[in-house]
PASESE-652041 format. One record per residue: residue in three letters; x, y, z of N, C-alpha, C in turn. Coordinates in steps of 0.2 Angstrom, whole numbers, plus 5000, padded with zeros to 4 digits. Example, Ala and Ser with C-alpha at 12.3 -4.5 7.8 and 13.67 -1.06 7.14 Angstrom:
<gudrens>
ALA506649725039506249785039506649845039 SER506449895035506849955036506450005039 
</gudrens>
This chain:
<gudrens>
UNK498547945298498147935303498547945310 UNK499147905312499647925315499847975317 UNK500148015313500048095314499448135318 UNK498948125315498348185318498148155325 UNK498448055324498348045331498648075336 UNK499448075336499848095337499748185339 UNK499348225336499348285338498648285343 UNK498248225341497648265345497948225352 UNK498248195352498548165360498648225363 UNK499148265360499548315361499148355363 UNK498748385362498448425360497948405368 UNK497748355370497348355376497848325380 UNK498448315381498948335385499048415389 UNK499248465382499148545384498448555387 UNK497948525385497348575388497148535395 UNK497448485394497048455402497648475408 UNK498348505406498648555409498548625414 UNK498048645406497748715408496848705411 UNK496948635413496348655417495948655411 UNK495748625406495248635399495148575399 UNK494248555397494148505398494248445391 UNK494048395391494148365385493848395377 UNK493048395380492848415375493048495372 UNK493548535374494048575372494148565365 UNK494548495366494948495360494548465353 UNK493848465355493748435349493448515346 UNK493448555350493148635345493648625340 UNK494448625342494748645338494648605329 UNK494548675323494748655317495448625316 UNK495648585315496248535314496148535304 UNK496648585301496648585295497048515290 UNK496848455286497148425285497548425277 UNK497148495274497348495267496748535266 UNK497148585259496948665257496848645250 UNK496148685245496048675239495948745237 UNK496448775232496548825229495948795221 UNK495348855219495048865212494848905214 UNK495048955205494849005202494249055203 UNK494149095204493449125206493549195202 UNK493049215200492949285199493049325202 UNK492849335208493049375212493749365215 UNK494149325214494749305220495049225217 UNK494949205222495049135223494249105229 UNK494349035227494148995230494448945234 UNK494248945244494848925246494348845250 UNK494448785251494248745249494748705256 UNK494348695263494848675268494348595270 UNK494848565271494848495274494848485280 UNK494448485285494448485294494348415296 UNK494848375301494948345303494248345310 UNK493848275308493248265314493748225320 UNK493648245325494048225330493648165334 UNK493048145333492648105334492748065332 UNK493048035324493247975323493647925325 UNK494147975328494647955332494847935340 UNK494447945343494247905351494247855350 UNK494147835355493947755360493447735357 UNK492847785359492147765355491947805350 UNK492247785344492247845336491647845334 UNK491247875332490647895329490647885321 UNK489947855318490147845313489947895307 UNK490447935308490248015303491047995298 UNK491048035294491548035290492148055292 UNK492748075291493348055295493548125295 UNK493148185288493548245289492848275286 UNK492848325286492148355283492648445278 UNK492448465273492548495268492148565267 UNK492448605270492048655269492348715263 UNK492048755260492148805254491948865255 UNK492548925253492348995253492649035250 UNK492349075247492749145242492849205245 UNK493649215243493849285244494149315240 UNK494649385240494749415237495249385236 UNK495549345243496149355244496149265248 UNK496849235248496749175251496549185261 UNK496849235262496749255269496249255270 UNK495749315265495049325266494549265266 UNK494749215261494349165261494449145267 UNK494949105269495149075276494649095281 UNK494649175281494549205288493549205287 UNK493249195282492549185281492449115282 UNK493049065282493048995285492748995294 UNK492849065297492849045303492149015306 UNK491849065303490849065301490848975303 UNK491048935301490848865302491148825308 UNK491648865309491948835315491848855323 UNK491948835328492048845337492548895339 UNK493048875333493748905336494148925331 UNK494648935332495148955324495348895320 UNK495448915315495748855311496248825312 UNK496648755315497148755317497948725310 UNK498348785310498448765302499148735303 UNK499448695308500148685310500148605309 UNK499548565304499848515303499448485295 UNK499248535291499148505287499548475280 UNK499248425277499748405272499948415265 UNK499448445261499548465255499148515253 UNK499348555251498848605245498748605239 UNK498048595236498048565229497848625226 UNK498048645219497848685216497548675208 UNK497048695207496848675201497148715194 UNK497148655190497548675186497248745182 UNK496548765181496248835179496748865181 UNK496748885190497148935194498048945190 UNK498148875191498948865192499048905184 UNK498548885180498848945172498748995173 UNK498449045177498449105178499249105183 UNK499549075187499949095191499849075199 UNK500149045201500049035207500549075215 UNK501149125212501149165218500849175222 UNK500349225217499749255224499449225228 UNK499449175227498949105232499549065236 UNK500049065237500549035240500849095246 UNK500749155243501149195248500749175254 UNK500349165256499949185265500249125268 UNK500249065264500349015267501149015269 UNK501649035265502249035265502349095271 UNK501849165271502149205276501649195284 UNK501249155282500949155290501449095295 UNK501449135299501849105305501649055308 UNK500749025306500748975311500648915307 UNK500848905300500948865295501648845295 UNK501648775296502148755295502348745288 UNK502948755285503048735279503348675278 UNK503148625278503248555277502348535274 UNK502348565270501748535266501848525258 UNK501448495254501748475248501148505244 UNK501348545238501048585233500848555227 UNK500248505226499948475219499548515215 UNK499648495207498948535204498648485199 UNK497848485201497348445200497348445193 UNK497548395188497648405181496748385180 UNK496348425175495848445173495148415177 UNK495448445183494748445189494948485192 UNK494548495196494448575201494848545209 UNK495148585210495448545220494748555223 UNK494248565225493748535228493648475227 UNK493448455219493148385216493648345221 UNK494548345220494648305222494548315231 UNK494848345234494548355241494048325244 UNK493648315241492948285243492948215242 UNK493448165239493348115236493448085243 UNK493248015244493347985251493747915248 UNK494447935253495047875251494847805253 UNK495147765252495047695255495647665258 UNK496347695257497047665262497447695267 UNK496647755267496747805273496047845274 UNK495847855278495247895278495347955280 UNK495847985278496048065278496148055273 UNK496048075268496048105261496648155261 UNK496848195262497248255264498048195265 UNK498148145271498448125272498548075267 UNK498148045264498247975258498648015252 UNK498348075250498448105244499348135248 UNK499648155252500448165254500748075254 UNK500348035257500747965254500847925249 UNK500347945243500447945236501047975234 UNK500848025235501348045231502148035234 UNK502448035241502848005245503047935241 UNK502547935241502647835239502847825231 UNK502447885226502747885220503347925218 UNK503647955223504147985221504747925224 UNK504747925228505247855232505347795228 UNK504747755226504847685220504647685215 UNK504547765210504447755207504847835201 UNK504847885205505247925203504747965199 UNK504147965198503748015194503348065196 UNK503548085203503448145208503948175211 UNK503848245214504248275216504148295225 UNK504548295229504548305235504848375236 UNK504348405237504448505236504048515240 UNK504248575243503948615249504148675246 UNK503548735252503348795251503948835249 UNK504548835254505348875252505548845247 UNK505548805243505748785236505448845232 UNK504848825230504248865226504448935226 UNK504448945232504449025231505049045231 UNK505549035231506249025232506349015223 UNK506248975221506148965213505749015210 UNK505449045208504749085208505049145206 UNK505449175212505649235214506449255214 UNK506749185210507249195206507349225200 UNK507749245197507849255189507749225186 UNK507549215181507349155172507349095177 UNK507149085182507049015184506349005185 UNK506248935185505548885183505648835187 UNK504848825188504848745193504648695190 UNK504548635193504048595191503748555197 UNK503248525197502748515203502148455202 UNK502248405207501748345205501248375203 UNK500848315200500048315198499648275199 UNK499048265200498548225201497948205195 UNK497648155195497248165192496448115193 UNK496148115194495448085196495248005189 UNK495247955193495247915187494447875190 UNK493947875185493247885186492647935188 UNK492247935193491847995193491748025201 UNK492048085199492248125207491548125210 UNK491148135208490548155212490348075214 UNK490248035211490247975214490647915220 UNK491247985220491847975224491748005230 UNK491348055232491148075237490848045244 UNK490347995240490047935246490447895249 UNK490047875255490647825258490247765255 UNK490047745249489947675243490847695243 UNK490847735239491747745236492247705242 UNK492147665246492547635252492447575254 UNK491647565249491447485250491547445246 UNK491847475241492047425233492547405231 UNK492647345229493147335226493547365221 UNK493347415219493647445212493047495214 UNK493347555218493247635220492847665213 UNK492147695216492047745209492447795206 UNK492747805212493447865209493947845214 UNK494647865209495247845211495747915211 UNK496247935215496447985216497347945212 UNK497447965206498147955206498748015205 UNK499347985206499648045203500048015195 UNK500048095191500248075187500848125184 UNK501348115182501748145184502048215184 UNK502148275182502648325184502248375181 UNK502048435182501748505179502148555179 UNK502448575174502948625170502748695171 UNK503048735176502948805176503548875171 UNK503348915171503848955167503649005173 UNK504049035178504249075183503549055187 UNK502949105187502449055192502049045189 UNK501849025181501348995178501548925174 UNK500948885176500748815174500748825164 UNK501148795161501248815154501248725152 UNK501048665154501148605154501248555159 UNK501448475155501548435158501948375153 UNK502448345160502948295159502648225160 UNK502448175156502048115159502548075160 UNK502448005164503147985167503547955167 UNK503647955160504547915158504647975156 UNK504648035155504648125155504948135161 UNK504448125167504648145174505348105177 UNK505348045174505948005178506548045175 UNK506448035170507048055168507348135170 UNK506748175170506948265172507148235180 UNK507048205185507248175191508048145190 UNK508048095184508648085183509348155184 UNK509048205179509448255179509548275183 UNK509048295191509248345195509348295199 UNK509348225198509748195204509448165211 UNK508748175208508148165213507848095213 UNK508148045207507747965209508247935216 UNK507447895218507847875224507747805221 UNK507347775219507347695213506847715208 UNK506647685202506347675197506447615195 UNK506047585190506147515184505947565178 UNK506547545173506647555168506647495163 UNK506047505159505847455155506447455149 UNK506847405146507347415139507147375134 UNK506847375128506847345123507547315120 UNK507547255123508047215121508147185114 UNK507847175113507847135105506947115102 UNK506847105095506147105094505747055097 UNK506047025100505646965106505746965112 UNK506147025116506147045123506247085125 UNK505947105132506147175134506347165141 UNK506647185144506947175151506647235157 UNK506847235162506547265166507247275171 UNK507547365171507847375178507647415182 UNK507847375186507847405195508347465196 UNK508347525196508647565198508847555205 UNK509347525208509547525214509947585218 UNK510247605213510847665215510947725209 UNK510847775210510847805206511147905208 UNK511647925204512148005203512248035196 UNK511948085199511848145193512348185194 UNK512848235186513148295189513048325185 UNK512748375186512848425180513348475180 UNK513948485173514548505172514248575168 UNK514448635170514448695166515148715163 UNK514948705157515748735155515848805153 UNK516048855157516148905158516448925154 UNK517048905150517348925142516748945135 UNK516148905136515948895129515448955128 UNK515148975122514749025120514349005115 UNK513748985114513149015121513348935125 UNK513048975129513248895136513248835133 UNK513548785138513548715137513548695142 UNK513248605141513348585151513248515147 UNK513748485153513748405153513148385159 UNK512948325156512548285160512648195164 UNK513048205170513548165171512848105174 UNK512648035171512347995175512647925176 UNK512747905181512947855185512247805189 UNK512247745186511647715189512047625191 UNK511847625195512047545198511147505198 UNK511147475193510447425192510347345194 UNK509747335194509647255194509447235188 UNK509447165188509247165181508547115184 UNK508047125183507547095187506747055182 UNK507147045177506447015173506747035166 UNK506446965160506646975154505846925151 UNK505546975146505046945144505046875140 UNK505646865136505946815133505746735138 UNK505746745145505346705150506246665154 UNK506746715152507446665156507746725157 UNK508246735162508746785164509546765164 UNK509846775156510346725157510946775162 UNK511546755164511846755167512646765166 UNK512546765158513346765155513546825155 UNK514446845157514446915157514446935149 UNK514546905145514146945138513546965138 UNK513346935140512446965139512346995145 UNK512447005150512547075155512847115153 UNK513347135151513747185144513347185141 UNK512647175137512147195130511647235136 UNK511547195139510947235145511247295148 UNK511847315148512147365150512047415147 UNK512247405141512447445135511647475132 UNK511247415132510647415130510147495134 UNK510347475142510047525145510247605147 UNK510947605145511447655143510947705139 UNK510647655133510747695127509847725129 UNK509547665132508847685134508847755139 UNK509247725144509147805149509447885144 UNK509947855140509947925138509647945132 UNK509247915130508747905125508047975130 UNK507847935134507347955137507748035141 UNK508148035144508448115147508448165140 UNK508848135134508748195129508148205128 UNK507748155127506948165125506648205129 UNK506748215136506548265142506748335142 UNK507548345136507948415137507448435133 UNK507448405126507148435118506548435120 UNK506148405124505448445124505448495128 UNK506148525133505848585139506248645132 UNK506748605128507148665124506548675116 UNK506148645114506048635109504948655109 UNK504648615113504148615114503948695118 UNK504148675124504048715132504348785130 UNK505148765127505648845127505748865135 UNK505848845140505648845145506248805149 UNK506748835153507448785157507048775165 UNK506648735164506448715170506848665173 UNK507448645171507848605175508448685177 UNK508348735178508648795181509548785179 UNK509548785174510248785171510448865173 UNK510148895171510048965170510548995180 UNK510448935183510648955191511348955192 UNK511648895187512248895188512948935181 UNK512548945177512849025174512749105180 UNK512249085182512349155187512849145192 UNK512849065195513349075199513849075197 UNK514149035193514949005194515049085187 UNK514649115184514949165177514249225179 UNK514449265186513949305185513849385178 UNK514549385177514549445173514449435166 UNK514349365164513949335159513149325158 UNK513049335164512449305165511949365164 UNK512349415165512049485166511949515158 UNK512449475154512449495147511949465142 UNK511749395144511249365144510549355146 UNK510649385152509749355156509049385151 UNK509249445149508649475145508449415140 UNK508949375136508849355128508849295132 UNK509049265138509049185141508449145137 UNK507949165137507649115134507649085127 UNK507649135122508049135115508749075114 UNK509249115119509849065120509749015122 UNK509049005126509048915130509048875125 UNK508648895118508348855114509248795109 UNK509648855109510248835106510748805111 UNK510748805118511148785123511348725121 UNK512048685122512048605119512148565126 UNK511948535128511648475132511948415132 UNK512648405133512648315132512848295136 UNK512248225137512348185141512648105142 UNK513048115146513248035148513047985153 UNK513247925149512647865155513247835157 UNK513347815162513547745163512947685168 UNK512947635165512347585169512947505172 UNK512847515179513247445180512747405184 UNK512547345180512047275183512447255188 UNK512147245192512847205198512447145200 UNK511747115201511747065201510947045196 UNK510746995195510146975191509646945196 UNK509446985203508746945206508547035209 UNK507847005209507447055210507547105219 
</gudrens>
């Protein structure tokens, strides 16, 4: 809320400038968030408009963003049959996320990202989701309850679940397409998913209850093979493909410590390296992980304190983290066939004349690639 307050301040700064009167700025379409589904003819494009009414001195009691829907051939072309509903153009320099339905996203989603990636008035600081088996309308429509921008709730979800909890991903538009438009390279990309009934989520009832008809969560990572959706990483999957590329900022990692307890760490520091061994054939790579934990809960209902049994909770959680990363290779090497942690980028770099000998068959060779990984876990203190 912050943000669009922040813009529309701005925004009747400039026009009361130019001699424009207030009610100027409330023409403008203020885009807060874009819903990519599937269409026969094209795509369907699915825009979030911020009411600028709620936001004054004296707010009006209308809903916070109003959602309109339109088909094109093209994402452009939807857009521009957007204008039919609106005063003035659509203003597209501060919305937050683009959600794409998972229908679309298995056909591919290049062709739906290029406008936004090459339109000039698009900033690219926005976050790309895909709506696991719901349509990105259903959820666009849903009205939030810890933010009444929908658009903006669903960017600090996932902010929030990537930062404490590690099972999302903070990627923008130049990543995507940059990955995309790479050789054998793959991405992966959060995911949402609607927990009860989106249509009954739509009312503002949905904002009076204790327990929302629908709830917007994320769940974690959606597995692409160059730009199609072929899967998904649920989230001690996703923490761990984070572990690899280095991207946890904290997690807790639960360890079965013995048949009557299980402990809980705190991720408080954590470094990843990935070693390419440029002598071996077919490739090899090390998996360097370095993690400084807390040790912050032991079901057994005591947290002892001896350095032996901090040496067991070490070793314990050593074995869990690298437990859970291999289980995350052999499903992208075994299941998927599919190097979405882009190994495939540092054979082109550091061995490009190899790579060249390879790229055709890379995926065949990813399946035998060896992979080993090392843990080191150091506890450093026992409180939360």
């Amino acid at each position: 809320m912050k943000k669009i307050s922040t813009l529309l301040f701005f925004l009747i700064i400039v026009f009361s400038l130019f001699g424009c009167a207030r009610g100027e700025t409330e023409k403008i379409a203020i885009a807060t968030a874009f819903g990519l589904d599937k269409s026969e003819n094209g795509v369907k494009v699915s825009c979030q408009v911020l009411n600028p009414h709620v936001l004054g001195r004296f707010p009006r009691e209308i809903a916070a963003v109003t959602v309109y829907q339109e088909e094109g051939e093209t994402v452009f072309d939807a857009i521009s049959k957007l204008s039919k509903y609106f005063q003035s153009d659509i203003f597209l320099s501060h919305f937050q996320v683009i959600l794409i339905s998972e229908e679309l996203a298995r056909e591919g989603i290049e062709p739906y990202l290029n406008f936004f990636f090459s339109n000039i008035s698009s900033r690219h600081k926005f976050l790309t989701i895909v709506t696991k088996g719901i349509t990105a309308l259903e959820v666009i429509n849903i009205q939030t309850t810890l933010n009444l921008i929908p658009g903006i709730s669903i960017e600090q979800k996932l902010l929030s679940s990537f930062k404490y909890h590690g099972t999302s991903r903070e990627v923008y538009i130049d990543e995507i397409i940059n990955d995309i438009r790479t050789d054998k390279a793959n991405l992966t990309l959060s995911s949402l998913e609607v927990h009860g009934d989106p249509k009954k989520g739509e009312g503002e009832d949905n904002l009076k209850k204790p327990t929302p008809e629908a709830m917007i969560s994320l769940c974690g990572l959606a597995v692409f093979k160059e730009d199609k959706l072929i899967g998904w990483l649920n989230d001690i999957e996703s923490i761990a493909y984070n572990m690899i590329m280095g991207e946890i900022k904290t997690t807790v990692i639960p360890v079965k410590f013995d048949e009557e307890s299980t402990v809980s760490i705190k991720i408080n520091k954590f470094k990843s390296k990935i070693e390419y061994h440029k002598d071996k054939k077919p490739p090899a790579f090390t998996i360097k992980v370095n993690v400084e934990g807390i040790y912050s809960e032991d079901t057994s209902g005591k947290i002892e304190r001896t350095p032996e049994h901090i040496n067991k909770v070490q070793n314990k959680t050593q074995e869990e983290i690298k437990r859970i990363i291999q289980s995350c290779i052999q499903k992208s090497q075994n299941v998927y066939n599919t190097d979405f942690f882009n190994f495939s980028k540092k054979i082109h770099q550091r061995n490009p004349k190899y790579w060249k000998e390879i790229k055709d068959n890379y995926d065949q060779i990813y399946k035998n690639i060896n992979i080993n990984v090392e843990v080191k876990v150091n506890i450093i203190r026992n409180r939360y």
